[in-house]
TORSE-416236 format. One record per residue (C-alpha): residue number from 1; residue in one letter; chain; x, y, z. Coordinates in nm, 4 decimals. Layout:
TORSE-416236
+-----+--------+--------+----------+----------+----------+
: num : residu : chaine :       c1 :       c2 :       c3 :
+-----+--------+--------+----------+----------+----------+
: NUM :      a :      A :        X :        Y :        Z :
...
+-----+--------+--------+----------+----------+----------+
end
This chain:
TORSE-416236
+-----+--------+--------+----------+----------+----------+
: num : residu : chaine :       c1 :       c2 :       c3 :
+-----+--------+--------+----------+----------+----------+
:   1 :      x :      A :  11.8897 :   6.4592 :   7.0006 :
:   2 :      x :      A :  12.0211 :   6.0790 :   7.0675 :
:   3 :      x :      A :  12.2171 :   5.9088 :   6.8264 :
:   4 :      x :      A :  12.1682 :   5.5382 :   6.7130 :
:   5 :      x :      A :  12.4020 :   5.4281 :   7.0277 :
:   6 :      x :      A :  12.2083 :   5.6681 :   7.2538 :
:   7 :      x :      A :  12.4279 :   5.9292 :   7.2927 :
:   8 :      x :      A :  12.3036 :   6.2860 :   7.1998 :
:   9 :      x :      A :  12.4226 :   6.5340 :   6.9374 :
:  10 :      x :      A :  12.4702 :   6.9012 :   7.0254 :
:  11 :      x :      A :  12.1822 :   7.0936 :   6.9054 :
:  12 :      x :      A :  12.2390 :   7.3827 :   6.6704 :
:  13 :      x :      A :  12.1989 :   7.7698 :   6.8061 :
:  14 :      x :      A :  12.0170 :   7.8412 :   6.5359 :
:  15 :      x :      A :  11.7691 :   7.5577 :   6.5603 :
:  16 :      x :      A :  11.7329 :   7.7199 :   6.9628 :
:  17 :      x :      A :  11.6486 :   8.0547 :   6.7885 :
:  18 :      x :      A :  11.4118 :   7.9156 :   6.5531 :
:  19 :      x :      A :  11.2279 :   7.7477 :   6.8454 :
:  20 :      x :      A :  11.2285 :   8.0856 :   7.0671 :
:  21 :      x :      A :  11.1355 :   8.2753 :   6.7590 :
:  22 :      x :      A :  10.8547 :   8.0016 :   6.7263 :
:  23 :      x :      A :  10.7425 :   8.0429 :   7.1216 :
:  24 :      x :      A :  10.7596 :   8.4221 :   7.0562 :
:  25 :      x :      A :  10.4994 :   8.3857 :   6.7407 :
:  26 :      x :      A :  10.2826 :   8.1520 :   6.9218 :
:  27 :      x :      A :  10.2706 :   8.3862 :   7.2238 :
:  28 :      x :      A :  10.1437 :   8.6880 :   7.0336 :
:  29 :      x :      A :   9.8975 :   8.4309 :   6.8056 :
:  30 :      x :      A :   9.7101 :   8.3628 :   7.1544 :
:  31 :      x :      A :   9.6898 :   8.7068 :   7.1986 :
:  32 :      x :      A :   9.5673 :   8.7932 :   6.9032 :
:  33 :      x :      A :   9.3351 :   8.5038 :   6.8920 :
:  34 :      x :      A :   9.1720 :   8.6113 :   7.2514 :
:  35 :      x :      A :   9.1282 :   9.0123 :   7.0932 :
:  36 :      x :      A :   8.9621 :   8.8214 :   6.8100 :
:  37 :      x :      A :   8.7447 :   8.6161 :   7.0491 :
:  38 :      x :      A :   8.6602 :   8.9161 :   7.2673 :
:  39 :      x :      A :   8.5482 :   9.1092 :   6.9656 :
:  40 :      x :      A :   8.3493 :   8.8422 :   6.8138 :
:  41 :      x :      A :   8.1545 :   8.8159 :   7.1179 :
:  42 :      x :      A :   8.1091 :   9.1866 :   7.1328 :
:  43 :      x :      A :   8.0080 :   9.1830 :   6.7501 :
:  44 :      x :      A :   7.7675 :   8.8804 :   6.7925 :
:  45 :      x :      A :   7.6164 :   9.0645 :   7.0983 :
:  46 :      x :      A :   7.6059 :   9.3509 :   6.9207 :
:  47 :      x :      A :   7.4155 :   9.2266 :   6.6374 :
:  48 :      x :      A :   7.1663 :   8.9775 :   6.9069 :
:  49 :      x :      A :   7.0623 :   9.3514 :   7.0404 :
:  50 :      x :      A :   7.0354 :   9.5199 :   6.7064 :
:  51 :      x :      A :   6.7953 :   9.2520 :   6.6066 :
:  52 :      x :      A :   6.5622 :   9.2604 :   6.9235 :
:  53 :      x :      A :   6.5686 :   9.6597 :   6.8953 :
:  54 :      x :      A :   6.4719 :   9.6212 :   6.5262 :
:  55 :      x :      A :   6.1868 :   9.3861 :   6.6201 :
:  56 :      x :      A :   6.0705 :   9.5476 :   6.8493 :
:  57 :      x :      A :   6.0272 :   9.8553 :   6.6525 :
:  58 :      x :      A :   5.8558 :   9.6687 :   6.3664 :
:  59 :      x :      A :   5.5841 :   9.5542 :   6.6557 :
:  60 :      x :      A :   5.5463 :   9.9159 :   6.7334 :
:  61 :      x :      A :   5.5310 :  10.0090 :   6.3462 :
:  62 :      x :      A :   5.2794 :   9.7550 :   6.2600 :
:  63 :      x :      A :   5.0227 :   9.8378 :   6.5601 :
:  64 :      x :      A :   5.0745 :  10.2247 :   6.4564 :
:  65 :      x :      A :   4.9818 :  10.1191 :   6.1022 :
:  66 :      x :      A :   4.6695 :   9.9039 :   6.2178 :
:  67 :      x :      A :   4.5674 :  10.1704 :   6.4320 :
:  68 :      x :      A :   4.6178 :  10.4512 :   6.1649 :
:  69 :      x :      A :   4.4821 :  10.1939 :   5.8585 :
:  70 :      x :      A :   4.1011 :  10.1514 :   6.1239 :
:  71 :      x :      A :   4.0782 :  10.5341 :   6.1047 :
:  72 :      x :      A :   4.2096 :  10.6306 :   5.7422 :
:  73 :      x :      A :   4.0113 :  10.3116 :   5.5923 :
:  74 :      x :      A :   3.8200 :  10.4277 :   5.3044 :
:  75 :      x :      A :   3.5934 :  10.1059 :   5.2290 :
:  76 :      x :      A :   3.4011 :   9.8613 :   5.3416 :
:  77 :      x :      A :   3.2495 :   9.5322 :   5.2271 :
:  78 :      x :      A :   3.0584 :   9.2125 :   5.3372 :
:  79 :      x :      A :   2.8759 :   8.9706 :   5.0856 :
:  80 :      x :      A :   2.5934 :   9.1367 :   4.9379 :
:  81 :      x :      A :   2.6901 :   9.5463 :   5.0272 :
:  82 :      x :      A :   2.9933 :   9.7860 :   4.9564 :
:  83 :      x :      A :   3.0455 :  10.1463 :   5.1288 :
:  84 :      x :      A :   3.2484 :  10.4032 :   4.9737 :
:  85 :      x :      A :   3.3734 :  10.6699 :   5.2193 :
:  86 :      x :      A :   3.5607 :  10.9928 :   5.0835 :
:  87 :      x :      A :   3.6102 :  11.3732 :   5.2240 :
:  88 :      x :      A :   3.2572 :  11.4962 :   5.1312 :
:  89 :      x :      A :   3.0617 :  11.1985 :   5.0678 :
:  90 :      x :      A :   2.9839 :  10.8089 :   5.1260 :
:  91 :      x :      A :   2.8214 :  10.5275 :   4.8770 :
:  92 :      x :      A :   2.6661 :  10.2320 :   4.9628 :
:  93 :      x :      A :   2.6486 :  10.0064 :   4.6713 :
:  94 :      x :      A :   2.3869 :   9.7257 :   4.8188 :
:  95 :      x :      A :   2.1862 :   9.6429 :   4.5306 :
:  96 :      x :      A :   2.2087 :   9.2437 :   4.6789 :
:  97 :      x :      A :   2.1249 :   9.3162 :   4.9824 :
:  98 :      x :      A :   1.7915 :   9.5141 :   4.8704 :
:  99 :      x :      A :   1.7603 :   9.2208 :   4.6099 :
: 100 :      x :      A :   1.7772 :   8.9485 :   4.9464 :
: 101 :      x :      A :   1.5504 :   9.1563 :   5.1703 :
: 102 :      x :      A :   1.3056 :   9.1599 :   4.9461 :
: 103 :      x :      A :   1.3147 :   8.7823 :   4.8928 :
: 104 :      x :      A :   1.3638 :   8.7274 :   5.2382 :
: 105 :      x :      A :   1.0316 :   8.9158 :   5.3391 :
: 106 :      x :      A :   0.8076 :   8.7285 :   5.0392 :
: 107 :      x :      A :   0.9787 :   8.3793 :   5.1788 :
: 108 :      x :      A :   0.8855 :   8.4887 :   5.5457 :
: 109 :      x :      A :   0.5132 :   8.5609 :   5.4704 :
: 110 :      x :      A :   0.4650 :   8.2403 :   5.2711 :
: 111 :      x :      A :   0.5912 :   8.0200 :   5.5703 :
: 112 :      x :      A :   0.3934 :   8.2326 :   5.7889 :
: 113 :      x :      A :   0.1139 :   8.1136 :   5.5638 :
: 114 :      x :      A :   0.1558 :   7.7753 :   5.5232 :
: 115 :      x :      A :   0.2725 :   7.7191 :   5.9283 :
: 116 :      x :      A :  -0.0595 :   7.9450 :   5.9956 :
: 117 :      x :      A :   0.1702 :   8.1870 :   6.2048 :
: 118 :      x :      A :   0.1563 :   7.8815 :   6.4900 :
: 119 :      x :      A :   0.5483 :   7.9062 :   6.6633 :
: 120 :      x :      A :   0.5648 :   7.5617 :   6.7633 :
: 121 :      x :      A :   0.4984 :   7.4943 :   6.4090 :
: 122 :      x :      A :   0.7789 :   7.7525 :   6.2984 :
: 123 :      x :      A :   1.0207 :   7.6078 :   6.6017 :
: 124 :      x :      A :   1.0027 :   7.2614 :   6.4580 :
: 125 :      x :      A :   1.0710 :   7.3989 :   6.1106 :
: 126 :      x :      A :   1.3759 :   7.6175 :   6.2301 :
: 127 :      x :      A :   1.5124 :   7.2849 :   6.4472 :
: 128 :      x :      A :   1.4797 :   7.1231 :   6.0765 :
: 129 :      x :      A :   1.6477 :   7.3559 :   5.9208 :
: 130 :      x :      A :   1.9508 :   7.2988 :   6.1286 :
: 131 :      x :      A :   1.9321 :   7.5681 :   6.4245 :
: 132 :      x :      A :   1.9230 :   7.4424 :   6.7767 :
: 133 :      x :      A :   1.6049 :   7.5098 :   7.0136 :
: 134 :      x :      A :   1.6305 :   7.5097 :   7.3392 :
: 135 :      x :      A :   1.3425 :   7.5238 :   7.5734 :
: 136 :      x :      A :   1.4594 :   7.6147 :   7.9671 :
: 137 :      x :      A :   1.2123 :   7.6514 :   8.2522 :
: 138 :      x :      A :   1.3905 :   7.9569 :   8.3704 :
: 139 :      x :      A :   1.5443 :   8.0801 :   8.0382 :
: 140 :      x :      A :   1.4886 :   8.4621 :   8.0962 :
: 141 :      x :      A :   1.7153 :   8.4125 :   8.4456 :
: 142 :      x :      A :   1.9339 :   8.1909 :   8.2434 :
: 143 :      x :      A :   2.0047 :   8.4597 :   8.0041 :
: 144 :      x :      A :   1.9914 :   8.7500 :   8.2880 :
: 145 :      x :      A :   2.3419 :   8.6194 :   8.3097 :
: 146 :      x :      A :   2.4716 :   8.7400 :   8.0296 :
: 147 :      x :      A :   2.2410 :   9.0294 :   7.9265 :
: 148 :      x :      A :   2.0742 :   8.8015 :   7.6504 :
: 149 :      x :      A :   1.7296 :   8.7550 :   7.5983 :
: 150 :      x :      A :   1.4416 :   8.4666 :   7.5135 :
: 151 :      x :      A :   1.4308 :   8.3949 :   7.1176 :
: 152 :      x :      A :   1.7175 :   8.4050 :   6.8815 :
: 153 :      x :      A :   2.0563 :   8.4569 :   7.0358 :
: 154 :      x :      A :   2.3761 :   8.4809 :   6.7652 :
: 155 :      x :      A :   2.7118 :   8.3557 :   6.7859 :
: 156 :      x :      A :   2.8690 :   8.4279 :   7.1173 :
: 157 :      x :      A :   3.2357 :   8.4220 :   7.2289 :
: 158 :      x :      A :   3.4210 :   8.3672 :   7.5152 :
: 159 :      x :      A :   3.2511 :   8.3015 :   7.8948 :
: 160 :      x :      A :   2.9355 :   8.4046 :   7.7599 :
: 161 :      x :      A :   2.9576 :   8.1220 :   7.4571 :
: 162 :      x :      A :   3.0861 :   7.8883 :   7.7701 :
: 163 :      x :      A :   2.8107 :   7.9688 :   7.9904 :
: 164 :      x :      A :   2.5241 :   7.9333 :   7.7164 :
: 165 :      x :      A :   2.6667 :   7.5653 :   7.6067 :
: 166 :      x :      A :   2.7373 :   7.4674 :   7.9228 :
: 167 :      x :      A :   2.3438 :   7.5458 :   8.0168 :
: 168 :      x :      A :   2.1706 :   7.4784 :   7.7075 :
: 169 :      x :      A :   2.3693 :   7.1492 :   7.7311 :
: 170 :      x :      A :   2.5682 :   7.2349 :   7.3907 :
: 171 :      x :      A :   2.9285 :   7.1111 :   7.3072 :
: 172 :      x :      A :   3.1671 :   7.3061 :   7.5670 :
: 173 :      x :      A :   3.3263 :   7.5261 :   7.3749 :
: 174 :      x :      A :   3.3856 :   7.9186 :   7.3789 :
: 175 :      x :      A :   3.2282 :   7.9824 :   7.0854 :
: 176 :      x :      A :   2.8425 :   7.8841 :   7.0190 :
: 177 :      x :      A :   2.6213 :   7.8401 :   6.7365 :
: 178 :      x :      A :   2.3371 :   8.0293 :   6.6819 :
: 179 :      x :      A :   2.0190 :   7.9414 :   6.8894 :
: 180 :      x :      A :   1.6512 :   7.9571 :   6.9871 :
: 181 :      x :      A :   1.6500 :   7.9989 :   7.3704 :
: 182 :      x :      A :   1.3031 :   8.0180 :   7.5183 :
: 183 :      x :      A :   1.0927 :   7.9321 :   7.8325 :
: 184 :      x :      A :   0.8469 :   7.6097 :   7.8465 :
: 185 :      x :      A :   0.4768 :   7.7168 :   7.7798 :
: 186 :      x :      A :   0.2777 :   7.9708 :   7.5518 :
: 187 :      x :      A :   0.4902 :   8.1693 :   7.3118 :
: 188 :      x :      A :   0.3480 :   8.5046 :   7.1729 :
: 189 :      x :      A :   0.3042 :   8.4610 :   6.8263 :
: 190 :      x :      A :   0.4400 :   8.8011 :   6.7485 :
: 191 :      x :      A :   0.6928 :   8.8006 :   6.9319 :
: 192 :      x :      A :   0.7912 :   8.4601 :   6.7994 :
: 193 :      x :      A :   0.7601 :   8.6468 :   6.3753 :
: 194 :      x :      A :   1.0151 :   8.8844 :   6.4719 :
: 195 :      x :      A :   1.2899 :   8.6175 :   6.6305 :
: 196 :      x :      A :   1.1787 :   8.4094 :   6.2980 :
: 197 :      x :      A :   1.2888 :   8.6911 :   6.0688 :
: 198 :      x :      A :   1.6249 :   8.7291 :   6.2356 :
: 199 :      x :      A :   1.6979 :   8.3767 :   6.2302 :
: 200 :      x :      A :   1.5917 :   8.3520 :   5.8490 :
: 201 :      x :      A :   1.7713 :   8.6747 :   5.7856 :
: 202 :      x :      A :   2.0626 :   8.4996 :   5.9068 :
: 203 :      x :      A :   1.9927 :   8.1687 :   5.7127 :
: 204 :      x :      A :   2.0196 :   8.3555 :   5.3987 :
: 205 :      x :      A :   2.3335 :   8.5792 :   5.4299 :
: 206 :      x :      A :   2.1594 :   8.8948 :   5.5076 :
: 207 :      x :      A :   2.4636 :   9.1367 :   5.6707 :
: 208 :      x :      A :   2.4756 :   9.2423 :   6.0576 :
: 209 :      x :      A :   2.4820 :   8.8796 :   6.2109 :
: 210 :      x :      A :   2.8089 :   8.8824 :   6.2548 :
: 211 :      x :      A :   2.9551 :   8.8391 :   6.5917 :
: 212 :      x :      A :   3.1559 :   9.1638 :   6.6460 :
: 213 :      x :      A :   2.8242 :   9.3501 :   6.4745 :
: 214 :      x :      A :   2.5760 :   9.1932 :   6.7305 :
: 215 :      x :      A :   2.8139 :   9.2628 :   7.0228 :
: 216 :      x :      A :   2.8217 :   9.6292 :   6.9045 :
: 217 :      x :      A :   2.4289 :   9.5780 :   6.8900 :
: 218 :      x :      A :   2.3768 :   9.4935 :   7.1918 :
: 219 :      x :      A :   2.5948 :   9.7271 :   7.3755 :
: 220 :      x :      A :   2.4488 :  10.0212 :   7.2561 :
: 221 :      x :      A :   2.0810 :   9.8813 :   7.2138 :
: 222 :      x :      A :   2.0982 :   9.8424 :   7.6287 :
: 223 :      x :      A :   2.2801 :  10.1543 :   7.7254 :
: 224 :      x :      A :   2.2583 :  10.5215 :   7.6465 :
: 225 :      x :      A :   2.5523 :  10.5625 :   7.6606 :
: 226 :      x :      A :   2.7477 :  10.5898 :   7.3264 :
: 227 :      x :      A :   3.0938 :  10.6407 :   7.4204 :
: 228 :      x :      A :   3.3715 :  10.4663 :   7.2506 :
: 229 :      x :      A :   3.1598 :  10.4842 :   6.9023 :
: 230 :      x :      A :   3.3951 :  10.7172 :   6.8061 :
: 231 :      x :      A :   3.6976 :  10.4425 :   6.7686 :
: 232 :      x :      A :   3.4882 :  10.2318 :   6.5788 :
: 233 :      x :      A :   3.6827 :  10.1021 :   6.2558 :
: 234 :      x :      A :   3.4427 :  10.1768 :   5.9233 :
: 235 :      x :      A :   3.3624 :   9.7808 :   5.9221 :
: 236 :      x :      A :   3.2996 :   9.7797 :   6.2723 :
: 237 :      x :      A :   3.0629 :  10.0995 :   6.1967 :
: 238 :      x :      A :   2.8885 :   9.9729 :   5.9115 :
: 239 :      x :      A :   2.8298 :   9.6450 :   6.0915 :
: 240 :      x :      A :   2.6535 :   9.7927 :   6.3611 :
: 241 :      x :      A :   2.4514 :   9.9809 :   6.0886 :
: 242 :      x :      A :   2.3713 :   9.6553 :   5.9789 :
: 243 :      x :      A :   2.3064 :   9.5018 :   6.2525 :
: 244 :      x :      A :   2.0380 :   9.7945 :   6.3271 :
: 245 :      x :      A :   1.8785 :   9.7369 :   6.0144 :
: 246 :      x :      A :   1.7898 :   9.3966 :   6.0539 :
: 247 :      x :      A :   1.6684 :   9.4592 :   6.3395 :
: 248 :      x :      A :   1.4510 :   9.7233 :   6.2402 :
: 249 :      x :      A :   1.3423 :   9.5327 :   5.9418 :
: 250 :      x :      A :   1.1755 :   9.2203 :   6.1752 :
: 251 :      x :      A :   1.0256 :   9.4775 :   6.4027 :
: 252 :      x :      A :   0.8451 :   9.6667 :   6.0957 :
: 253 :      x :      A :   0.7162 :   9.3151 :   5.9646 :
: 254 :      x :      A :   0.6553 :   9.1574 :   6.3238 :
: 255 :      x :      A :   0.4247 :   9.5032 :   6.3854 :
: 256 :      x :      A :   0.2507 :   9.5148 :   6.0751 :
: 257 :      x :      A :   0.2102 :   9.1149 :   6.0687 :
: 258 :      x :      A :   0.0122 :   9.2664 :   6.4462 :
: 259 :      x :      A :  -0.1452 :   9.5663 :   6.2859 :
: 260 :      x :      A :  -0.3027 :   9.3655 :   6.0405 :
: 261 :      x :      A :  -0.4137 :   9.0831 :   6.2891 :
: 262 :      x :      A :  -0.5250 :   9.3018 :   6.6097 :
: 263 :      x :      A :  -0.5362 :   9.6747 :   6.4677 :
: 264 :      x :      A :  -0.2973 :   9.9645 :   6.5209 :
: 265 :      x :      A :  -0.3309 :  10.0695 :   6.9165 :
: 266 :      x :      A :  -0.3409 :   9.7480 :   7.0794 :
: 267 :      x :      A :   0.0002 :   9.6539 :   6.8742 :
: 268 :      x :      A :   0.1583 :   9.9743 :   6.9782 :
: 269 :      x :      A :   0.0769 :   9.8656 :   7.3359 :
: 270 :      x :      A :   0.2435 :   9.5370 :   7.3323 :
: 271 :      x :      A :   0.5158 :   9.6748 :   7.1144 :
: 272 :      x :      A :   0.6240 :   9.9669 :   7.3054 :
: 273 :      x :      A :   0.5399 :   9.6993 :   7.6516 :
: 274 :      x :      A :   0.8337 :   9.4355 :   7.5396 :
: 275 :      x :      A :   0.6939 :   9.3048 :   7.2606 :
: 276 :      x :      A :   0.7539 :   8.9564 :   7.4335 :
: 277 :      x :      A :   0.4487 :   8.7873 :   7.6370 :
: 278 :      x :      A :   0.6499 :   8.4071 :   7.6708 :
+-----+--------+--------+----------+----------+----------+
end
């Protein structure tokens, strides 16, 4: 320490042992500040991997559930139907959906009247109504593509949905609208009633149009071979039962619409032939 004339006092022993006492203290504070550093870093690394672990587990948890809730499901609904399924039994509440067929049918037969079962006539009133028609020179090659067939395709997804808007001209998107697909040139009128009934089906809410219900459909309708119905969710199930229905339901009105016109063997034959004569 100076003084005012610049010469220096003597500084005190004790003021020297406060200092080393001070560099001691400050010595052992670093090192206890680095074993607090090291163990933060172990804690927050700790608790980084607890958290991954945990969420990964809660992935795992929640896809078990799913899987275990498709199987153990007990009910299933869409607008106009509910199924009940228990240990010895199953109801189907579809009072609407009997209520809509019917409708639907007596609707069908008076625009059958009034159009005098002419499909041009009904194509121009289902293109007014909203629904797309699309007439292709080669629409049965078309549709080869992607196992689809002339008349009334439903909502696709993915390449397929691509494929069809990209051909038929449509907004490119991978996910289409339901259509009328068909070839230039005569259309057989019976064939034409029972694509009609599935579209108006459709129109009016009936259940089984659906997109994962038709894809069911049509996997099944084209194959005999049935595996993987077993891991079917009871939605998935029902809609495919559904789907069925409807299906069944335009070919009983498209064949007795036939029956009535031509008699009973000659609609058999063109039935049980394709049913389509485009």
């Amino acid at each position: 320490m100076k003084r005012k004339d610049n010469s220096c006092y003597a500084m005190p022993a004790e003021v020297v042992c406060k200092s080393n006492n001070f560099d001691i203290r400050f010595w052992f504070f670093l090192q206890s500040d680095e074993r607090c550093y090291q163990s933060m870093v172990y804690n927050i690394s700790m608790n980084i991997f607890k958290k991954i672990t945990y969420f990964l587990l809660s992935i795992r948890e929640k896809s078990l559930k799913l899987r275990l809730d498709k199987h153990l499901k007990s009910s299933s609904s869409n607008r106009t139907s509910k199924t009940v399924v228990s240990s010895n039994m199953t109801l189907t509440l579809n009072s609407e959906t009997e209520k809509n067929k019917e409708l639907v049918k007596r609707n069908i037969e008076e625009l059958l009247k009034s159009y005098d079962n002419d499909p041009n006539k009904l194509l121009t009133y289902i293109k007014s109504q909203g629904t797309a028609v699309c007439k292709l020179t080669n629409a049965d090659k078309v549709l080869w593509v992607i196992n689809e067939e002339e008349g009334f395709i439903t909502e696709l997804r993915g390449f397929d949905a691509l494929y069809l808007n990209f051909m038929t001209k449509s907004k490119l998107s991978f996910k289409s609208e339901p259509l009328f697909v068909m070839r230039e040139g005569e259309i057989d009128p019976f064939y034409m009633i029972h694509q009609f009934y599935k579209w108006y089906s459709l129109k009016h809410n009936l259940p089984g149009f659906d997109y994962v219900s038709q894809k069911h459909f049509k996997k099944y309708m084209n194959s005999k071979d049935t595996k993987g119905m077993e891991n079917l969710s009871l939605d998935e199930m029902t809609g495919l039962q559904e789907a069925i229905a409807r299906d069944r339901e335009a070919t009983d009105f498209a064949y007795n619409a036939a029956k009535a016109k031509e008699g009973g063997k000659q609609v058999f034959n063109k039935m049980s032939g394709g049913g389509a004569d485009i």
